[in-house]
C-alpha positions as CSV (number, residue, x, y, z in Angstrom):
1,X,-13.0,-25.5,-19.6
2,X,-15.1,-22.4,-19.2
3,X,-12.9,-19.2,-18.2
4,X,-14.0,-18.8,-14.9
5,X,-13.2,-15.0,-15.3
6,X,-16.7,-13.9,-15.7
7,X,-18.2,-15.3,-12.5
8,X,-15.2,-14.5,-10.2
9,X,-15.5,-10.9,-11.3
10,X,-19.6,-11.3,-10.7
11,X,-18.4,-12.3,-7.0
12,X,-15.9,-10.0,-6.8
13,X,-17.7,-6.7,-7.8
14,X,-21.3,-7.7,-5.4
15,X,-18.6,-8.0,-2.4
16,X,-17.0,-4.8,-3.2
17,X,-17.8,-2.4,-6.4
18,X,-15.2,-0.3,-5.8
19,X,-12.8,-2.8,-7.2
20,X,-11.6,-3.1,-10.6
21,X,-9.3,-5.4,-13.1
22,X,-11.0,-8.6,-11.8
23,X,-12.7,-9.1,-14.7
24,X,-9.9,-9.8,-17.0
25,X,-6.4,-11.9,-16.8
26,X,-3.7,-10.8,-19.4
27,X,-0.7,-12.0,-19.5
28,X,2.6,-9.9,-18.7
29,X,6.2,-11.0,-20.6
30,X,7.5,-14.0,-17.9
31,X,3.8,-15.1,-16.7
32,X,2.9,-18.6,-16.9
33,X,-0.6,-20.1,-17.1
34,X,-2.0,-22.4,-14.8
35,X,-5.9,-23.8,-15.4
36,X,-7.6,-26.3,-12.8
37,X,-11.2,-26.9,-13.4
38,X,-13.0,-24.2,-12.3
39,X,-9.7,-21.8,-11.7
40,X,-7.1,-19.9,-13.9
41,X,-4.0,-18.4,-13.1
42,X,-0.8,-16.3,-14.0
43,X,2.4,-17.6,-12.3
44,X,5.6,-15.3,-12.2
45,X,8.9,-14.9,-10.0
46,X,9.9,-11.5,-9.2
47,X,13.9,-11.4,-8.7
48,X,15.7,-8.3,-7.1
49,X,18.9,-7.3,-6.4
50,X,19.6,-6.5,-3.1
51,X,21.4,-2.9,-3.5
52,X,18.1,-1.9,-5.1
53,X,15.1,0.2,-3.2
54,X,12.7,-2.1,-4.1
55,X,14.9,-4.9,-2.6
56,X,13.2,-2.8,0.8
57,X,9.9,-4.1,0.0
58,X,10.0,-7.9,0.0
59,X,12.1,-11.2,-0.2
60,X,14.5,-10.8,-3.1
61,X,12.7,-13.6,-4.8
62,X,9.3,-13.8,-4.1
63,X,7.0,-16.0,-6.5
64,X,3.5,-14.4,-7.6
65,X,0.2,-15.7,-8.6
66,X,-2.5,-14.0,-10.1
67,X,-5.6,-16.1,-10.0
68,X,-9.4,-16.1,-11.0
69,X,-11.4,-18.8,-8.8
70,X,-15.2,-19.4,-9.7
71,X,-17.9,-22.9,-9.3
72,X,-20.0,-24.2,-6.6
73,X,-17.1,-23.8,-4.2
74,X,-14.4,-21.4,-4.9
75,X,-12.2,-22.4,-1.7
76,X,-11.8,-25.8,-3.5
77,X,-11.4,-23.9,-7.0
78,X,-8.5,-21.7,-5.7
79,X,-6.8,-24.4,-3.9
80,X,-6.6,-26.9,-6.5
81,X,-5.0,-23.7,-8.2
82,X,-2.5,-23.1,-5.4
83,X,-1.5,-27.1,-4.8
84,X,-0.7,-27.1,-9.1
85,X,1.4,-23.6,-8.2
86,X,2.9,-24.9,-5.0
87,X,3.8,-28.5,-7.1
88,X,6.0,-26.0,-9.3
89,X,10.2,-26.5,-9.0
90,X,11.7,-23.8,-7.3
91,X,15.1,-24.4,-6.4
92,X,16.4,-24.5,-3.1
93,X,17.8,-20.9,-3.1
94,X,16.9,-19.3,0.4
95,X,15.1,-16.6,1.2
96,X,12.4,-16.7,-1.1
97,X,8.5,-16.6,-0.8
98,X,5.0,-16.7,-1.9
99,X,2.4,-14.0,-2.2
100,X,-0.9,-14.1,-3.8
101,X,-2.9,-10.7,-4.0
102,X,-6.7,-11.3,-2.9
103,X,-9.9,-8.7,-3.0
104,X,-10.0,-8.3,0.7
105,X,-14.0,-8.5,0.6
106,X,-14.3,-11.8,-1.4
107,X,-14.0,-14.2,1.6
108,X,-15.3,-17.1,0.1
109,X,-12.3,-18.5,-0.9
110,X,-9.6,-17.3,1.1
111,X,-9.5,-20.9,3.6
112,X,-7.3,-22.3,1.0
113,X,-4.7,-19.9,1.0
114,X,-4.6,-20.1,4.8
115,X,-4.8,-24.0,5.6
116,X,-1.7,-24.0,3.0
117,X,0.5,-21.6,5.3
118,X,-0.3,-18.3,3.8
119,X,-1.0,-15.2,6.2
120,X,-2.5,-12.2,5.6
121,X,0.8,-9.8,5.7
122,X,-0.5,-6.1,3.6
123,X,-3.5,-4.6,2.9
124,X,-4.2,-2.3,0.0
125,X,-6.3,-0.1,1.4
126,X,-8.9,3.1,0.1
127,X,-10.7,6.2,1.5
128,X,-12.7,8.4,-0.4
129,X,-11.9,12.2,-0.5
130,X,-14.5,15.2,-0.3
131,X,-14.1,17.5,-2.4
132,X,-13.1,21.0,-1.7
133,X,-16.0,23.2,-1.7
134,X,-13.8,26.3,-0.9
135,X,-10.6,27.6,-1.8
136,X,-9.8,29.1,1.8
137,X,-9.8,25.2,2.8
138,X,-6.1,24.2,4.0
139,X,-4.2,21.4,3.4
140,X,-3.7,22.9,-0.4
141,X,-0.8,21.7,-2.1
142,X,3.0,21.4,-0.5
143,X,4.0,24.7,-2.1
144,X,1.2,26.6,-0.5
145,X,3.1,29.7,1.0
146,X,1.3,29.3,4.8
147,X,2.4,26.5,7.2
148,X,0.0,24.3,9.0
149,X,-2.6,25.3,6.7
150,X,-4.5,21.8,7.1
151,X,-8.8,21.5,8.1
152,X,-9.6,20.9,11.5
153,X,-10.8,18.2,12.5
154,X,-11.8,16.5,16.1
155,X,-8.6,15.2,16.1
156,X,-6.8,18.4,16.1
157,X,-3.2,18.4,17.0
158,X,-2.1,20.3,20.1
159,X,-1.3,23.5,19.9
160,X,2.3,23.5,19.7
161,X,2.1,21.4,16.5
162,X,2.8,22.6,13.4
163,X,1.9,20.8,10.0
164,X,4.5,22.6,7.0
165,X,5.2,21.7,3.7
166,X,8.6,19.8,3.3
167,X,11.6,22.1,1.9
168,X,14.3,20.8,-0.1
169,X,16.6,20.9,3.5
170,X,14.5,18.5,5.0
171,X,16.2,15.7,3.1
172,X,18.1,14.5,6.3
173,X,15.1,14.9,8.6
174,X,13.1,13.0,6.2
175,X,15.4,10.0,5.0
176,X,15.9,9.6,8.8
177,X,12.2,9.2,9.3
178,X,11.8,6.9,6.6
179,X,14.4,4.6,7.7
180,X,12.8,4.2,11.1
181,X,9.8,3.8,9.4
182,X,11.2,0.6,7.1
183,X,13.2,-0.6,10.2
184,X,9.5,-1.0,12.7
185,X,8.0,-2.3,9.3
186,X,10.7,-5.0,9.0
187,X,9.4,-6.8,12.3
188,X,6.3,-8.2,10.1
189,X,9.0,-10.4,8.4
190,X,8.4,-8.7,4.8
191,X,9.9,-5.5,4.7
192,X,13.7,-6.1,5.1
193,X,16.6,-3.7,6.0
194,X,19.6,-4.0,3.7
195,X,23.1,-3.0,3.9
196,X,22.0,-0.4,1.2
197,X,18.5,0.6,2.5
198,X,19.8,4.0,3.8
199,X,21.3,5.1,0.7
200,X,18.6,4.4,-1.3
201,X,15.9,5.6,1.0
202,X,18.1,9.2,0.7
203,X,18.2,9.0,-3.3
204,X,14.6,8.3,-3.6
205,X,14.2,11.5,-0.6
206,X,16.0,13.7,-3.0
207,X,15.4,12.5,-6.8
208,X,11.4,11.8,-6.1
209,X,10.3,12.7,-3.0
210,X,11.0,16.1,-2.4
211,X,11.2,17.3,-5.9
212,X,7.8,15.2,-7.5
213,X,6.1,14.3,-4.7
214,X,3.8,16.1,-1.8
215,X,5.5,16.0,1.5
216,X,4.8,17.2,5.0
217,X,7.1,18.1,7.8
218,X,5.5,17.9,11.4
219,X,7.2,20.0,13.9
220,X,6.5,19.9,17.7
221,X,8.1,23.0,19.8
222,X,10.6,23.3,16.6
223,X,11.5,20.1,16.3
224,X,10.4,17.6,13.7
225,X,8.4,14.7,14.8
226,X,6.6,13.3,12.3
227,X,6.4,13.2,8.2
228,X,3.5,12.0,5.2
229,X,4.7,11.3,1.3
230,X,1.9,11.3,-1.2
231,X,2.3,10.7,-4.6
232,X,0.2,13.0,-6.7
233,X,-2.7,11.6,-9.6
234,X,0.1,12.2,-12.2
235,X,2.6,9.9,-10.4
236,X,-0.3,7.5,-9.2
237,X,-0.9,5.5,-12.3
238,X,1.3,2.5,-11.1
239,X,-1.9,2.0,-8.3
240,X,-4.9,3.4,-9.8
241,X,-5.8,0.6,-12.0
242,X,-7.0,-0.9,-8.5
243,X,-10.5,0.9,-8.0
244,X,-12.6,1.7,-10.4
245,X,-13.0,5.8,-9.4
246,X,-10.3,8.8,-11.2
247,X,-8.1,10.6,-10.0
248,X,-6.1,8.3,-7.7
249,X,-3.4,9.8,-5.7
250,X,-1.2,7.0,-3.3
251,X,0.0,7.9,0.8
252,X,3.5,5.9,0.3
253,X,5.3,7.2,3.9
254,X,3.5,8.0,7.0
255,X,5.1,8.6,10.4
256,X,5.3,10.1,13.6
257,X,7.7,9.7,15.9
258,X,6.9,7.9,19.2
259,X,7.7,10.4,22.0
260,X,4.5,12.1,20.3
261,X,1.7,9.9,19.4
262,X,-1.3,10.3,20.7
263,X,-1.4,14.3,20.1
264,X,-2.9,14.0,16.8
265,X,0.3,14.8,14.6
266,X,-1.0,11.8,12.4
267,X,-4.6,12.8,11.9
268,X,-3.1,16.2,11.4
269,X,-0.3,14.8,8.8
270,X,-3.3,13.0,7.0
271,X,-5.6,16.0,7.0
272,X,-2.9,17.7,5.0
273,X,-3.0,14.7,2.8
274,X,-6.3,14.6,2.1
275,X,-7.2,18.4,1.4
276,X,-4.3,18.9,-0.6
277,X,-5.5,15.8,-2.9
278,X,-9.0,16.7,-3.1
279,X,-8.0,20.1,-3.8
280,X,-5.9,18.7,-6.6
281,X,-9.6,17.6,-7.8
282,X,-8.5,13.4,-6.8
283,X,-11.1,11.2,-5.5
284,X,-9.5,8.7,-4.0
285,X,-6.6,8.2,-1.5
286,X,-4.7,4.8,-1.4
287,X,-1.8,3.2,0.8
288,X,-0.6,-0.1,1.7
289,X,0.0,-0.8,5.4
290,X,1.0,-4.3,7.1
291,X,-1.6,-5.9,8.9
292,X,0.3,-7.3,12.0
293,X,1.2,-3.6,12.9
294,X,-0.7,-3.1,15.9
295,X,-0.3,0.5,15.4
296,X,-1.3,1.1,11.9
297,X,-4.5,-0.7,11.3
298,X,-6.3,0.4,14.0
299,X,-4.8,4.2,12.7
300,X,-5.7,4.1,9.0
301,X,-9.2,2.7,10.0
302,X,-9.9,5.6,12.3
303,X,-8.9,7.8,9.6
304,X,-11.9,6.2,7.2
305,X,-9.5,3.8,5.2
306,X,-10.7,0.2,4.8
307,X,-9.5,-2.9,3.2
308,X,-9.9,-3.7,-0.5
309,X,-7.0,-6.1,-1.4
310,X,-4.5,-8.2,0.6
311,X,-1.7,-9.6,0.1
312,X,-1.1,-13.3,1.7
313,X,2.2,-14.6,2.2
314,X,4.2,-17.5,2.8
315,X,8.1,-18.1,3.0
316,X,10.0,-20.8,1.6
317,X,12.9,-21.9,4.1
């Protein structure tokens, strides 16, 4: 059989350049191969333990596939691919799933994942950043000695709305945030509370997020209301193989609490986001959201972000 790597990347990169990795499939230590006729793929089960942060994120076992689908028709090329995956023995453990990563802009195949019960449950998502053209443009980085020093924009905030770098006292404020955050999340059916969420959410505020990453406090008449997390290029690398543009920085937590939105705290949270990173001399922004969240899409498209992988789903009962 001819690797059908080549002409899936040729799709792939027409529908969206910005994209990068498709043209290769290496194996990692665990991944199995799969090969149909005009489709290859790299099967692997992720298992997690659920006093772990990452245990947060997903089922603790979720089963991946990493697949290149090429031919005539590639909806019949991928799902030949996903019926010799799905014919795999998995055990009848519950609480596990599927997912299968797909470039958001390559359509052509996509039917087969959903007329097998997969749904479209994250997106990986990109916006480009201008870069700064002067060095009395806000936003800078979170150690930048003036508060609410973010650009303007026609989204302002109101004027009681402050935008300040997070201090190292903001842990509480902060974890408290991000648990609210991962609890509206968890509604999609992916994200999952555990007994241990909490405590890790406040170890990863005070070992990583305060000390390595950027982080922004938004305060309305005192009062903290809203917070952004944004690994910089240098803790980025995990993500940036993704697009084909350098530096990458990645927008992990973003939220604002609901007795506020609709004043702009968000576009003003993102602002800061944005300058800081471009003043950091990164090109690119990139966050994962879930799709069902009627609140976030529509956000992250108004602030210039757009699709470029998703991740489809389906759970094993």
């Amino acid at each position: 059989m001819d690797d059908p790597t080549k002409a899936h990347a040729a799709r792939v990169y027409a529908a969206d350049p910005l994209l990068s990795g498709q043209d290769e499939l290496t194996a990692k230590r665990g991944e199995e191969w799969l090969e149909t006729a005009d489709a290859i793929g790299l099967a692997a089960v992720d298992r997690l333990h659920p006093d772990t942060l990452p245990a947060c994120w997903s089922p603790l076992v979720v089963h991946r596939l990493r697949a290149r689908a090429a031919g005539p028709d590639p909806e019949a090329a991928l799902g030949a691919l996903l019926d010799l995956w799905l014919a795999m023995p998995r055990g009848g453990r519950p609480g596990q799933a599927l997912s299968v990563l797909w470039p958001s802009r390559d359509t052509a195949p996509v039917r087969a994942l959903a007329v097998r019960g997969f749904a479209p449950i994250t997106s990986l998502a990109v916006r480009g950043l201008a870069p700064v053209v002067s060095p009395s443009v806000g936003g800078l980085a979170p150690d930048a000695s003036s508060a609410a020093r973010h650009p303007r924009t026609h989204a302002a905030p109101d004027d009681d709305v402050v935008i300040r770098p997070a201090r190292p006292g903001d842990v509480d404020v902060v974890t408290a945030m991000y648990e609210r955050l991962v609890a509206y999340d968890a509604q999609w059916g992916w994200v999952t509370v555990r007994a241990s969420t909490s405590e890790r959410l406040r170890e990863s505020v005070e070992r990583e997020v305060l000390p390595l990453n950027w982080c922004w406090v938004a305060e309305a008449e005192g009062q903290p209301v809203g917070c952004v997390i944004v690994e910089p290029p240098g803790r980025s690398g995990w993500i940036s193989h993704a697009v084909n543009e350098a530096p990458v920085t990645y927008l992990g937590v973003m939220y604002v609490e609901p007795s506020v939105r609709g004043r702009g705290v968000g576009a003003a949270l993102t602002d800061a986001a944005h300058a800081a990173a471009a003043s950091q001399g990164a090109s690119t922004m990139l966050l994962h959201h879930a799709l069902p969240n009627p609140l976030s899409t529509p956000f992250w498209a108004r602030r210039g972000y757009r699709p470029l992988m998703t991740q489809w789903v389906r759970h094993l009962q």
